[in-house]
Backbone as CSV, one residue per row, in Angstrom:
resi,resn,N_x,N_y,N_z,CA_x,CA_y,CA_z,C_x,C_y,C_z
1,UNK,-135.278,-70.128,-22.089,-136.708,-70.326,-22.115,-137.088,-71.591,-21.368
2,UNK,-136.542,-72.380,-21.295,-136.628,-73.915,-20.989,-136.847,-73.309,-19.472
3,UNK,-135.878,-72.915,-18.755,-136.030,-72.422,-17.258,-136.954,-72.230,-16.918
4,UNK,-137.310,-71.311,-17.795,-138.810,-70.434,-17.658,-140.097,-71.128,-17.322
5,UNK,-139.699,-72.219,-18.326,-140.897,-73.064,-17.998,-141.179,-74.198,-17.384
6,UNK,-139.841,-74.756,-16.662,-139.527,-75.641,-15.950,-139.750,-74.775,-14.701
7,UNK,-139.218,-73.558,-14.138,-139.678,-72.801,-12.893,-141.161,-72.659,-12.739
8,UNK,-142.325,-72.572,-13.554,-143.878,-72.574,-13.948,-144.134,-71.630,-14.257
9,UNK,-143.496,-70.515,-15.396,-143.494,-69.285,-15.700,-143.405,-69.410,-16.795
10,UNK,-143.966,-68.633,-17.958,-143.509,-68.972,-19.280,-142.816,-67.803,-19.660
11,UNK,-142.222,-67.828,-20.852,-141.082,-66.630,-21.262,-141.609,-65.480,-21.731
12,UNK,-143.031,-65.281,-22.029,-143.476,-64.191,-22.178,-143.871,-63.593,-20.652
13,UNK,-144.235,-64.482,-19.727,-144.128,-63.382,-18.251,-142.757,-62.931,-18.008
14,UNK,-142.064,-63.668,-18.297,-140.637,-62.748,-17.668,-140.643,-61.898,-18.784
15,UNK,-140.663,-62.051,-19.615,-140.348,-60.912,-20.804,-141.296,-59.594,-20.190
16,UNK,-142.653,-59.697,-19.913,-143.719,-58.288,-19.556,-143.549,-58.085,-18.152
17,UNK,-142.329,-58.383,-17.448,-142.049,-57.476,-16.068,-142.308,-58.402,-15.210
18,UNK,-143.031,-59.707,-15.428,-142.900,-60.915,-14.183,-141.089,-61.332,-13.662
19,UNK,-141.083,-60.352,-12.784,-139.837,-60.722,-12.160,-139.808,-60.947,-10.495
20,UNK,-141.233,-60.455,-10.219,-141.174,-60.271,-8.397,-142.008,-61.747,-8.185
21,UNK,-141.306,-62.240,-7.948,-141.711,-63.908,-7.457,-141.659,-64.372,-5.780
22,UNK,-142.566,-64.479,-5.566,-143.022,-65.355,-3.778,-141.800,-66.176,-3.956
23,UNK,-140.923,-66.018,-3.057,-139.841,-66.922,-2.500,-139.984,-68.344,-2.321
24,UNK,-141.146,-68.514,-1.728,-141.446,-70.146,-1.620,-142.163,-70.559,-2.839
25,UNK,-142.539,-69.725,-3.567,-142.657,-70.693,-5.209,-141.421,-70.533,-5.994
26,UNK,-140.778,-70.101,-5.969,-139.244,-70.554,-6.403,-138.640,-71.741,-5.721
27,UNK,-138.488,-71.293,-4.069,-138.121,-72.641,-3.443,-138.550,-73.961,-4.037
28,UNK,-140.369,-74.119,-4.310,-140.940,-75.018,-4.804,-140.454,-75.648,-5.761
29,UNK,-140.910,-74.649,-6.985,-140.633,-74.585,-8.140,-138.695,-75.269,-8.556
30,UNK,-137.763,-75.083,-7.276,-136.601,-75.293,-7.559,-136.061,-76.943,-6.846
31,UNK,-137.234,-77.529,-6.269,-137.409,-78.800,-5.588,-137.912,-79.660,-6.468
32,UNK,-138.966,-79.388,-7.199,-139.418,-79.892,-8.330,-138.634,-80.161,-9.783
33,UNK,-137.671,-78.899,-9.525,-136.225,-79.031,-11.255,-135.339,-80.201,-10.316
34,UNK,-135.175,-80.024,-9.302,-134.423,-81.162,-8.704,-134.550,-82.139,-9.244
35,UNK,-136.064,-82.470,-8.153,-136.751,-84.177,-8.245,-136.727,-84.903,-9.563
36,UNK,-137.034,-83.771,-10.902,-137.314,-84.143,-11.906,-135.923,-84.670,-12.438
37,UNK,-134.940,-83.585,-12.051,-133.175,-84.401,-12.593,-132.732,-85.572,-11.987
38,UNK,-133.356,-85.714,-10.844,-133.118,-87.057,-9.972,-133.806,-88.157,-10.340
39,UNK,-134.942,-88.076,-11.226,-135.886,-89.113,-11.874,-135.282,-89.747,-12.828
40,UNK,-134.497,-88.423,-13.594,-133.968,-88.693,-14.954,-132.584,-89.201,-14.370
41,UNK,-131.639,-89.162,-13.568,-130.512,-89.893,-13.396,-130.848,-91.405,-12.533
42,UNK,-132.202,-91.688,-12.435,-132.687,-92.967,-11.664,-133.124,-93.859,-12.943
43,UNK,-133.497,-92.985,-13.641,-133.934,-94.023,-14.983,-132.992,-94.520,-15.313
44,UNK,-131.714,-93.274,-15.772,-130.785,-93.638,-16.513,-129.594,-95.446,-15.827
45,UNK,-129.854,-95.021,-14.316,-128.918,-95.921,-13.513,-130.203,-97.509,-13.526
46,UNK,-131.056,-97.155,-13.753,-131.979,-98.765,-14.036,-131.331,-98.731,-15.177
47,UNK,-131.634,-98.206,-15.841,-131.585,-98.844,-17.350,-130.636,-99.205,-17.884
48,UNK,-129.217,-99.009,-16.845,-128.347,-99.667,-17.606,-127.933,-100.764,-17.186
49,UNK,-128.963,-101.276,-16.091,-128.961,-102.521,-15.132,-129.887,-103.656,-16.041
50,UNK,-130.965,-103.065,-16.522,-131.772,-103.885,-17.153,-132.083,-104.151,-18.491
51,UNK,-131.310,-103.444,-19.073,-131.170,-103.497,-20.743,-130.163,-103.786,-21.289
52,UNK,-129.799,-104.350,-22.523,-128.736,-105.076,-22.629,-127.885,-103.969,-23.138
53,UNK,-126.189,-104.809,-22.955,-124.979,-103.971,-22.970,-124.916,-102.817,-24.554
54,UNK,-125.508,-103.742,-25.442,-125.796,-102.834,-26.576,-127.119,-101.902,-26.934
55,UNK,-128.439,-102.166,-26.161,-129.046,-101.355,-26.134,-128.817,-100.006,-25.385
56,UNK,-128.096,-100.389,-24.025,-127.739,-99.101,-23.633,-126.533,-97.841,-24.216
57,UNK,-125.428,-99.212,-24.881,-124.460,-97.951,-25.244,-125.348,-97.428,-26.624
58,UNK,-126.640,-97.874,-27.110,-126.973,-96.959,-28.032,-127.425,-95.464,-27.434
59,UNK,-128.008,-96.161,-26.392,-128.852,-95.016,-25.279,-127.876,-93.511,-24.945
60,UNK,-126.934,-94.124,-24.599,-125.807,-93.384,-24.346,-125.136,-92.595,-25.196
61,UNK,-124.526,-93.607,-26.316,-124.387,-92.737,-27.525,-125.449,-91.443,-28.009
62,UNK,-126.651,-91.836,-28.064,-127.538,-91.317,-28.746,-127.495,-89.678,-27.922
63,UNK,-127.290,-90.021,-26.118,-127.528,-88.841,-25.479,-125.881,-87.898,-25.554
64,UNK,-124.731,-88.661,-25.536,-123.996,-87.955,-25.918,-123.928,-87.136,-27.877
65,UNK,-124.852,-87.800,-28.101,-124.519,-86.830,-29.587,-125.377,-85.485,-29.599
66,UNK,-126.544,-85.633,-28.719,-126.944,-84.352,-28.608,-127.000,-83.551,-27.392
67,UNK,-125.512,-83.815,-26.768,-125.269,-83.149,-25.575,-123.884,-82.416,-26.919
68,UNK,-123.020,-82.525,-27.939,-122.813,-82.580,-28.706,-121.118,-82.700,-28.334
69,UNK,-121.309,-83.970,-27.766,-119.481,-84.528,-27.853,-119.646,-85.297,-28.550
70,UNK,-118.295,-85.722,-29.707,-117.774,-85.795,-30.422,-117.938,-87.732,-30.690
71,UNK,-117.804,-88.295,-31.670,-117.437,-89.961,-31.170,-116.275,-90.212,-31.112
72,UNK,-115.209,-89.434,-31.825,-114.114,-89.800,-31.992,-113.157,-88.446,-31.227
73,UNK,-112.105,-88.725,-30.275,-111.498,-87.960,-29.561,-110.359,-87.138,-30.511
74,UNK,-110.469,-85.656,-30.075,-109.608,-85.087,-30.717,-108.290,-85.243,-30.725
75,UNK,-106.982,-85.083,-31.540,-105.577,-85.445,-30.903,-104.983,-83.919,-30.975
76,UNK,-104.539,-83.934,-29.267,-104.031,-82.682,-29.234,-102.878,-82.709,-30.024
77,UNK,-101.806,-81.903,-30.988,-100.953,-81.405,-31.766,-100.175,-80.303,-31.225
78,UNK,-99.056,-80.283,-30.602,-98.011,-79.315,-30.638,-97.901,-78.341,-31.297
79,UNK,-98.332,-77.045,-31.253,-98.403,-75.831,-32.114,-97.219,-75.079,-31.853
80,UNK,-95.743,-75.475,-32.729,-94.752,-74.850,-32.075,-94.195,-73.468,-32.646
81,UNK,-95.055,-72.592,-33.607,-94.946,-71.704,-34.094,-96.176,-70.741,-33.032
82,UNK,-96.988,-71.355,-32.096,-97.465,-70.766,-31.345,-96.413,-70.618,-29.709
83,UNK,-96.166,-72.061,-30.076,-95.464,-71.643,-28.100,-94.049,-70.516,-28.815
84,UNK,-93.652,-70.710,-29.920,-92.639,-69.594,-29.847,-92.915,-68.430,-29.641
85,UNK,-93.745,-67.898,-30.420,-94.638,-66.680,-29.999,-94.936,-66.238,-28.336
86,UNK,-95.944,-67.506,-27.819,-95.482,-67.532,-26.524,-94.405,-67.357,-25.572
87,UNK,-93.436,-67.847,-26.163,-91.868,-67.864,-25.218,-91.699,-66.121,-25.511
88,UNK,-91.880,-65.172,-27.045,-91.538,-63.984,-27.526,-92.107,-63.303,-26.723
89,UNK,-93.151,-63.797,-26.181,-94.241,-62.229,-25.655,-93.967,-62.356,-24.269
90,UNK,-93.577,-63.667,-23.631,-92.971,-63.886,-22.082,-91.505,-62.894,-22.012
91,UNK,-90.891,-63.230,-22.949,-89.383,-62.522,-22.548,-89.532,-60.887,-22.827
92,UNK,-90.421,-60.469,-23.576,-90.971,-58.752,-24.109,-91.816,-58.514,-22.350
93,UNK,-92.188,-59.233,-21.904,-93.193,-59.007,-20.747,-94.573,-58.663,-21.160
94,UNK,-94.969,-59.354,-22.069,-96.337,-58.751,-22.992,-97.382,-59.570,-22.115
């Protein structure tokens, strides 16, 4: 839905058969989702020039928690009742 309305269409036109779209308002429309991601990665590169080292890693934090990675890194674990299985179904040709 977000697309929808970032392209200048809302989700009930595409839903009732708005699908035949003028080429150069897409083009438009797809210069404009640009510019707008390029605004938002210009803010982001000031702001971590001009705000202090702990206001930004809040900034940061805050955007990684609802991009939804984790704070603390997972530890990968050796699953060796899986790679055996694995090695079983390699030598069967499975």
């Amino acid at each position: 839905m977000e697309c929808a309305v970032r392209l200048g269409k809302t989700q009930i036109e595409f839903e009732r058969g708005y699908y035949v779209m003028d080429l150069l308002d897409v083009m438009d429309a797809f210069k404009r989702v640009n510019a707008q991601d390029t605004l938002d990665d210009l803010n982001v590169a000031v702001m971590s020039h001009t705000t202090s080292v702990e206001d930004f890693k809040r900034f940061a934090g805050g955007l990684q928690k609802q991009a939804g990675y984790g704070t603390e890194p997972s530890e990968s674990k050796f699953d060796e009742s899986g790679f055996k299985q694995l090695q079983m179904k390699l030598k069967l040709g499975i």
